[in-house]
TILUM-780822 format. One record per residue (C-alpha): residue in three letters; x, y, z. Coordinates in Angstrom, 2 decimals. Each point is the difference from the previous one (the first is absolute). Layout:
BEGIN
+------+---------+---------+---------+
: resn :       u :       v :       w :
+------+---------+---------+---------+
:  ala :       X :       Y :       Z :
...
+------+---------+---------+---------+
//
This chain:
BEGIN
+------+---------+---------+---------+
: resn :       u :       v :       w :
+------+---------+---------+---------+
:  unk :   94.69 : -150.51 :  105.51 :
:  unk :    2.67 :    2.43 :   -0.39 :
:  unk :   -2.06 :    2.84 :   -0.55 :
:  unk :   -1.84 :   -0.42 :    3.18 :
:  unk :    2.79 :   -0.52 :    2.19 :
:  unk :    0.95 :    3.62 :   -1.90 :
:  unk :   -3.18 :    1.36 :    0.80 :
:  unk :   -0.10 :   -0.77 :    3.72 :
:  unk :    3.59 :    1.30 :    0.45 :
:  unk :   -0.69 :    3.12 :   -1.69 :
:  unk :   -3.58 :    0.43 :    1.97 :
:  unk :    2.20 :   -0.46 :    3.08 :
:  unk :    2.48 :    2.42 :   -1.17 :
:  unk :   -2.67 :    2.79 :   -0.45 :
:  unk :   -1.45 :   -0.66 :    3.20 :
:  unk :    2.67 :    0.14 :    2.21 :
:  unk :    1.33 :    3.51 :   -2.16 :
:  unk :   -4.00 :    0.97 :    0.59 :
:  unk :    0.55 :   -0.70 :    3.75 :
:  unk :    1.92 :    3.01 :    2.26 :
:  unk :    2.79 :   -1.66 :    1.62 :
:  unk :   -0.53 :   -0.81 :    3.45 :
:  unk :    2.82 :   -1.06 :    3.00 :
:  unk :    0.62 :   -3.76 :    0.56 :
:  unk :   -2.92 :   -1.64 :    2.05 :
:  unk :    2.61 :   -2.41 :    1.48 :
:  unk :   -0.15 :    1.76 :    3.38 :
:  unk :   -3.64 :    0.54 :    0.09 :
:  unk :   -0.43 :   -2.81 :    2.70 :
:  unk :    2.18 :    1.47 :    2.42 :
:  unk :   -2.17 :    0.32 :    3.31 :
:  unk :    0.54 :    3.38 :    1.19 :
:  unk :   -2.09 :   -0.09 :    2.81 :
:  unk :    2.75 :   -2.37 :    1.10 :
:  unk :    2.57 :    2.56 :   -1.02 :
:  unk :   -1.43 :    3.00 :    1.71 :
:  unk :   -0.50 :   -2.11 :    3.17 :
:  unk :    3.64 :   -1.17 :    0.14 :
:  unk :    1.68 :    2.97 :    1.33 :
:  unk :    3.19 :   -1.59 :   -1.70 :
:  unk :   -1.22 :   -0.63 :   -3.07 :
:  unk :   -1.65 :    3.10 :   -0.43 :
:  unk :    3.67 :    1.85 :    1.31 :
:  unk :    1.82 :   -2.28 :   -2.65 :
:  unk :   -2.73 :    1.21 :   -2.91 :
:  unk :    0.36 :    3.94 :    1.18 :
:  unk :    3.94 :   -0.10 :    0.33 :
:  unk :   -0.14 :   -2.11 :   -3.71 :
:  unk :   -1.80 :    2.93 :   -1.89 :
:  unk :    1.68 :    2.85 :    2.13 :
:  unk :    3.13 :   -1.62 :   -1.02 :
:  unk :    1.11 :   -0.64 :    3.59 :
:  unk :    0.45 :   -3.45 :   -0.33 :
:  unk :   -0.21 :   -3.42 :   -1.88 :
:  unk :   -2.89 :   -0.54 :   -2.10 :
:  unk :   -1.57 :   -3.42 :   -1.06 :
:  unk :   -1.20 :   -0.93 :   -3.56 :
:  unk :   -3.57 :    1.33 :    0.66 :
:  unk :    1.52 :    3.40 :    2.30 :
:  unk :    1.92 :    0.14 :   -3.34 :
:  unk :   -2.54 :    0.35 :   -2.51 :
:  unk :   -1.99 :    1.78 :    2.25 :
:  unk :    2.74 :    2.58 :    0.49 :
:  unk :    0.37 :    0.08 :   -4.05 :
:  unk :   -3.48 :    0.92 :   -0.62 :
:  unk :   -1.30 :    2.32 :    3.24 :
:  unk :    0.80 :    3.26 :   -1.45 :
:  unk :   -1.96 :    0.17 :   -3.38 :
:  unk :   -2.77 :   -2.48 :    1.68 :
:  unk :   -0.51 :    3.28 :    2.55 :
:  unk :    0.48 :    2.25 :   -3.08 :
:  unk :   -2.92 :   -1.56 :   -2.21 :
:  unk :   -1.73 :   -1.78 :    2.88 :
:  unk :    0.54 :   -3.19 :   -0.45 :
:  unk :   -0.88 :   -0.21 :   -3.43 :
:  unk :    1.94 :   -3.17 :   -1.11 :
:  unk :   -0.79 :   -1.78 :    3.24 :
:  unk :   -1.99 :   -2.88 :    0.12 :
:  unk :   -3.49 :    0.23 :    2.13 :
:  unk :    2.22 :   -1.80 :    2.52 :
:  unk :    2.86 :    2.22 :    0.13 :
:  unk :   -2.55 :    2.98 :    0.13 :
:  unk :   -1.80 :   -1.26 :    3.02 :
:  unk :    2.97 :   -1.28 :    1.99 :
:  unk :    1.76 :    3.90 :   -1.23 :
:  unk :   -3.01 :    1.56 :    1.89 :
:  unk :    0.25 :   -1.98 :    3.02 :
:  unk :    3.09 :    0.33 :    0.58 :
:  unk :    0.15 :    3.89 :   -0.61 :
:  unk :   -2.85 :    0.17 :    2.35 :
:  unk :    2.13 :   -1.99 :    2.80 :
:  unk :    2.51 :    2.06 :   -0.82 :
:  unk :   -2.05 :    3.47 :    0.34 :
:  unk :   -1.53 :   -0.76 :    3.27 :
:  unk :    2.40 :   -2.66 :    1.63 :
:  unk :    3.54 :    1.00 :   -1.07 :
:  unk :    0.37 :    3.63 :   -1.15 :
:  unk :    3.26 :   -0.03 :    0.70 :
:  unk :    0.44 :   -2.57 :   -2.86 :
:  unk :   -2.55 :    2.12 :   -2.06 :
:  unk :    2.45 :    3.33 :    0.17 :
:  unk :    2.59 :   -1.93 :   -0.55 :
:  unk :   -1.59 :   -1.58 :   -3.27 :
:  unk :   -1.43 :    3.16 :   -1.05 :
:  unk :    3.51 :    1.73 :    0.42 :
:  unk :    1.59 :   -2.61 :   -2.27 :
:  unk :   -2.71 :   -0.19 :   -2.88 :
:  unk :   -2.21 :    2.77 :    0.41 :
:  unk :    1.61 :    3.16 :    1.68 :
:  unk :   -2.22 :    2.75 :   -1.82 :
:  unk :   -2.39 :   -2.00 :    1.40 :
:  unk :   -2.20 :    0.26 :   -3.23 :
:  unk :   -0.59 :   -4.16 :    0.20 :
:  unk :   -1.11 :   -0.80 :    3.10 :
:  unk :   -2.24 :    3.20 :    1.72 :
:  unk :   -2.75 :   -1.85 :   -2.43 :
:  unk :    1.08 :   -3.66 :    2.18 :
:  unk :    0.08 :    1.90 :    3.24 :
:  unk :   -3.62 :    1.37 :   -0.64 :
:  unk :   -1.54 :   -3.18 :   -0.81 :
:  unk :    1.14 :   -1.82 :    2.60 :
:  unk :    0.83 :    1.42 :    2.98 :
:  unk :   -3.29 :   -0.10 :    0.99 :
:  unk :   -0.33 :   -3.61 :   -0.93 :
:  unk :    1.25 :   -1.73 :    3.03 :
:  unk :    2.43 :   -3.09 :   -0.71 :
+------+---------+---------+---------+
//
């Protein structure tokens, strides 16, 4: 009985090493249709990454992970995260651009990130 209870843990242990680490899916059901409709809530998220102003737990870990996701495209994003990323970059693009230059300033000011984002979707309306 031992052994087994061995085995499994071990199994487990090689497949979460096998498995590239991904950010925490906590957040993933965060409506951010609701967000980007709330002109407050969507002013408390931009001021939270831009460092303007008080972030919550979720603005938090957002703000934690939003430069290397744009660097490696969302590579350790969950489907989720990947879809709500694009939606709200395409709000951003063709709603808010002052919030877009002002994100882009902060984590992207070569601009070698995000003239592949702008492409996509600008001509995706929201």
């Amino acid at each position: 009985m031992k052994s087994i209870i061995v085995l499994c843990f071990l199994a487990l242990v090689a497949f979460a090493a096998a498995r590239p680490d991904k950010y925490t899916d906590r957040f993933d059901k965060v409506n951010i249709d609701e967000i980007l409709s709330n002109r407050r809530l969507l002013t408390a998220y931009i001021s939270c990454v831009l460092e303007k102003g008080k972030c919550t737990n979720d603005g938090r870990e957002l703000k934690s992970h939003i430069k290397e996701a744009l660097e490696n495209q969302c590579e350790k994003c969950t489907e989720v995260q990947r879809k709500g990323t694009r939606t709200v970059i395409r709000h951003l693009i063709n709603n808010e651009q002052s919030y877009w230059d002002q994100l882009v300033a902060k984590y992207d000011p070569t601009r070698k990130y995000v003239a592949k984002y702008e492409n996509e979707l600008k001509a995706i309306t929201a």
